[in-house]
KOLNUPA-312137 format. One line per field, with one value per residue (C-alpha): residue in one letter; x, y negated, z negated. Coordinates in Angstrom, 1 decimal. Each point is the difference from the previous one (the first is absolute). Layout:
BEGIN
res <- c(A / ...)
c1 <- c(X / ...)
c2 <- c(Y / ...)
c3 <- c(Z / ...)
END
This chain:
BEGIN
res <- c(X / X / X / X / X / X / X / X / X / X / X / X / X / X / X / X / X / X / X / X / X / X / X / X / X / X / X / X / X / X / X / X / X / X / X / X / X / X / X / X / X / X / X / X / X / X / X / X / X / X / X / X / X / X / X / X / X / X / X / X / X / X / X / X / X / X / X / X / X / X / X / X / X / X / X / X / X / X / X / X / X / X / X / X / X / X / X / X / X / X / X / X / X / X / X / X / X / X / X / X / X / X / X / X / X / X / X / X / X / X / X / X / X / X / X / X / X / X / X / X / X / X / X / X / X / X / X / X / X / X / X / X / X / X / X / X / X / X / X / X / X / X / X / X / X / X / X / X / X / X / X / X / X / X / X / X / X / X / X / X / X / X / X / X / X / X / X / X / X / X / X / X / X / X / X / X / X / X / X / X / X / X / X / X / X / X / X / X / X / X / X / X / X / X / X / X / X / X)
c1 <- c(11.2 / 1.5 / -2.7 / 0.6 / 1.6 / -2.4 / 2.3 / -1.7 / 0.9 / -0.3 / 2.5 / 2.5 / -0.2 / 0.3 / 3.1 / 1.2 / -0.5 / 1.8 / 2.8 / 0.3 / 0.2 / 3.4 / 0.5 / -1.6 / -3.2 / 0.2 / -0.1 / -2.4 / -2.9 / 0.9 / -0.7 / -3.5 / -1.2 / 1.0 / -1.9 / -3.2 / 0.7 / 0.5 / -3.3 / -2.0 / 1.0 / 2.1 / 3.8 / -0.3 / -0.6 / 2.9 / 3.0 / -1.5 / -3.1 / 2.1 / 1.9 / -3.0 / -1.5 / 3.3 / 0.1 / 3.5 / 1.1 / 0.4 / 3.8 / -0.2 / -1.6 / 2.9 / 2.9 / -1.7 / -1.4 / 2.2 / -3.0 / -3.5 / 0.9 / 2.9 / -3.1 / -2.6 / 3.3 / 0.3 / -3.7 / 0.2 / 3.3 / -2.2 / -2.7 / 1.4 / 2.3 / -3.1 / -1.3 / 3.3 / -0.1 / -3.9 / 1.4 / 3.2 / -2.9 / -2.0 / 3.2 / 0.6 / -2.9 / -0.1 / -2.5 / -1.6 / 0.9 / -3.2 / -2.1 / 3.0 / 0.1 / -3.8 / 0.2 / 3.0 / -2.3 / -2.8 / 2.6 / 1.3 / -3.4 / -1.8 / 3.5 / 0.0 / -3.4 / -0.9 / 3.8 / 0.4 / 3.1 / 2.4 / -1.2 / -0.1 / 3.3 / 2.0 / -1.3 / 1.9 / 3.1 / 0.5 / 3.7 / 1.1 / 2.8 / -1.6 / -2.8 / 0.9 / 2.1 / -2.8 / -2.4 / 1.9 / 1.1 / -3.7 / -0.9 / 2.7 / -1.5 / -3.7 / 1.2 / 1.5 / -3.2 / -2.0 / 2.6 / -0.6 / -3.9 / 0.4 / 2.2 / -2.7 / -2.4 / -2.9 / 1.5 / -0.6 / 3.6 / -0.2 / -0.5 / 2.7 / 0.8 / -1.3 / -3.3 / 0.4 / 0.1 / -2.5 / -2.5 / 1.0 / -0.5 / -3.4 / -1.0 / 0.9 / -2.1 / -3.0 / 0.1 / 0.7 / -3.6 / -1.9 / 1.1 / -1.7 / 1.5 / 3.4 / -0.6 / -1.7 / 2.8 / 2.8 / -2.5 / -0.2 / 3.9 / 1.1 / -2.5 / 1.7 / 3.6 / -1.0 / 1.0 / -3.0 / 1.2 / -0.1)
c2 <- c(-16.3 / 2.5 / 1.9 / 3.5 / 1.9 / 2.9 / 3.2 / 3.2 / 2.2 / 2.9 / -1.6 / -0.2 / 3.3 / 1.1 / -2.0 / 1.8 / 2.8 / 0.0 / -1.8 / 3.3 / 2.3 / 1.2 / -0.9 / 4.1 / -0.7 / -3.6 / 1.6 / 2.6 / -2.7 / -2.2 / 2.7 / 1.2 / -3.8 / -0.1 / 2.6 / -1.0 / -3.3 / 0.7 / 2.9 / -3.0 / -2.8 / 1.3 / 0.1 / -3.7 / -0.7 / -1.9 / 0.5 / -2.4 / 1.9 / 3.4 / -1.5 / -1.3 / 3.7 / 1.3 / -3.0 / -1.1 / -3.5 / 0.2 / 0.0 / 3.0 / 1.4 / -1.3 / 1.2 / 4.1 / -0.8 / -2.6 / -0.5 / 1.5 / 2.4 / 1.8 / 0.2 / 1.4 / 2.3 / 1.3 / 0.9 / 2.0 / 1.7 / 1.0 / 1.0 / 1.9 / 2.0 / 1.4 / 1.2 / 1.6 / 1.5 / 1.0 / 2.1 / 1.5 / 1.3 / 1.9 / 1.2 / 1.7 / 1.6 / 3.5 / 1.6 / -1.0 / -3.6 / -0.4 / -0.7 / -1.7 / -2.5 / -0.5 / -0.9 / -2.4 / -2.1 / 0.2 / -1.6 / -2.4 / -1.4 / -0.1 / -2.7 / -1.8 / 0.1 / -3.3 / -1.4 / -2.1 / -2.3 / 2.7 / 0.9 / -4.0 / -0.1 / 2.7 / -1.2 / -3.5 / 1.4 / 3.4 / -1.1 / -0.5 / 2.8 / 1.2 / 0.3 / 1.8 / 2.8 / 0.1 / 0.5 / 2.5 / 2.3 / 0.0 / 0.9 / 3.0 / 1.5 / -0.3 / 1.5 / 3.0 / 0.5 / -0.2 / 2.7 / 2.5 / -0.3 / 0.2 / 2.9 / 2.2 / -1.4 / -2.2 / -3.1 / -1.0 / 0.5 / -3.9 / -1.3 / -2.1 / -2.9 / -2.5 / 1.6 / -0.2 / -3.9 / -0.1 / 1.8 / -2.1 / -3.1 / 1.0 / 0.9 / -3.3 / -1.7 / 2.2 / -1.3 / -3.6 / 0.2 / 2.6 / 0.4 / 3.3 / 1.6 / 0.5 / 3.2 / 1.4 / -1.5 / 2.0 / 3.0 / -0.5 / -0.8 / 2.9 / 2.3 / -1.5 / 1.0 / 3.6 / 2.6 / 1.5 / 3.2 / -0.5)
c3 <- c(-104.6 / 2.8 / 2.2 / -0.9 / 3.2 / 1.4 / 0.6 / 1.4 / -2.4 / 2.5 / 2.5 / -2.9 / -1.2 / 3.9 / 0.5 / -3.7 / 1.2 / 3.3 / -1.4 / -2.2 / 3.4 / 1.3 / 3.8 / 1.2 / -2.2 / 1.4 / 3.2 / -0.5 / -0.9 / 2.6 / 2.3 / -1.3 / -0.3 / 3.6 / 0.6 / -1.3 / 1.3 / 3.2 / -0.2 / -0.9 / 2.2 / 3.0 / 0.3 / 0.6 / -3.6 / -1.3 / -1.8 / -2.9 / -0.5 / -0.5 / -2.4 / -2.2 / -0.1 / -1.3 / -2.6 / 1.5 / 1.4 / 4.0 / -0.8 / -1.2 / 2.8 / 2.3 / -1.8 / 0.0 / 3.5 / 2.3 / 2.1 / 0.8 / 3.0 / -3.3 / -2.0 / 2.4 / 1.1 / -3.5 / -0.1 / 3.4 / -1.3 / -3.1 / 1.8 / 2.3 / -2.9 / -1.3 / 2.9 / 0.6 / -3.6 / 0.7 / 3.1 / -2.0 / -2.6 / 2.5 / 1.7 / -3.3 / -0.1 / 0.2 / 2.4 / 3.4 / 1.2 / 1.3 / -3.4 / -0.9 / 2.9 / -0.5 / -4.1 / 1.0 / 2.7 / -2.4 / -2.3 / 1.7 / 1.7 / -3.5 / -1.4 / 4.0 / 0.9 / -1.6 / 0.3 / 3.0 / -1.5 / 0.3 / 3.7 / 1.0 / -1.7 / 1.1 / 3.7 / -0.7 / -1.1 / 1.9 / 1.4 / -3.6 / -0.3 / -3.9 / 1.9 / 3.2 / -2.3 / -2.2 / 2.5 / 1.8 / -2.5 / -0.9 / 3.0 / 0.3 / -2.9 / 1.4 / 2.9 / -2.1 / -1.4 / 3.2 / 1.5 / -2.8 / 0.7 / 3.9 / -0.7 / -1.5 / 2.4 / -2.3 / 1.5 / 4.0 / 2.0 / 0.5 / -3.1 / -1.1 / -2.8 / 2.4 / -0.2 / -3.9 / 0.0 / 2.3 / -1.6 / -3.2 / 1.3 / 1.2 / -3.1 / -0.9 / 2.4 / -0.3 / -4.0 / 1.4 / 2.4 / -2.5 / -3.2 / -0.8 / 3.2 / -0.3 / -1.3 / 3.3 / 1.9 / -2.1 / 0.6 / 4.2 / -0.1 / -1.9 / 1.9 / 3.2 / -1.1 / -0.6 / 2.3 / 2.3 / -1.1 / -3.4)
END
């Protein structure tokens, strides 16, 4: 008599599933199980391991994402297209740019404070040319922002989108050595942006 095979029922349905996906919804999960994949255990995590959280073979993987460095390239690209449509939205707002500038760092920090993947990513792959246009369109529309709040005088004369990332990635790091704290930090960087006038 045959020994009955053992099938995870759970792995088939997942394979089901994303054998039902078309290739932008194939996409689209590969990216978030990157995501938490990579949050979890470092950008080193391989290629395999993204493919089991998205319930796809590794092939699969490969043929949306030729190699690791086009994956972790998409997920800067992403990343940095929300921030750019976070900075379009308080560009739109009516009123002063000041209490705008501050709700869009408060923003930002409370989605990046605890995300180190796309900061240790985005520092591997910064020549990438997605990237670099990403990045610098980003950081034109920052620095529109910043120039409507220096105009009306709440924001310091030198404060520019450098000082943005900065302050970021120290938010960043203040959650990495005190969890609790990255609040305060926001609170002393933001303080430090505004004008002494103001």
């Amino acid at each position: 008599m045959p020994i009955p095979i053992q099938v995870d029922a759970r792995s088939t349905d997942r394979e089901c599933a994303w054998a039902r996906l078309d290739g932008e919804q194939k996409r689209e999960r590969l990216l978030v199980a990157a995501g938490e994949v990579f949050a979890r255990d470092g950008i080193e995590a391989p290629m395999p391991a993204v493919a089991a959280a998205a319930g796809a073979g590794v092939g699969s993987v490969y043929r949306q994402f030729p190699s690791k460095e086009d994956l972790l390239e998409a997920l800067v690209v992403r990343r940095l297209d929300t921030v750019t449509r976070d900075v379009e939205a308080a560009l739109a707002k009516s009123g002063a740019a000041w209490p705008a500038l501050v709700e869009l760092l408060c923003e930002l920090a409370d989605r990046q404070a605890g995300d180190d993947v796309v900061a240790e990513a985005m520092a591997t792959i910064t020549e990438h040319p997605a990237v670099a246009e990403r990045a610098a369109r980003c950081e034109q529309r920052i620095e529109a922002l910043l120039a409507r709040a220096r105009q009306e005088g709440s924001l310091r004369a030198d404060a520019s989108p450098r000082d943005v990332r900065l302050l970021l990635g120290a938010v960043r790091a203040a959650r990495r050595r005190e969890p609790d704290s990255w609040r305060r930090m926001l609170e002393l960087g933001v303080d430090g942006l505004a004008s002494r006038g103001a």
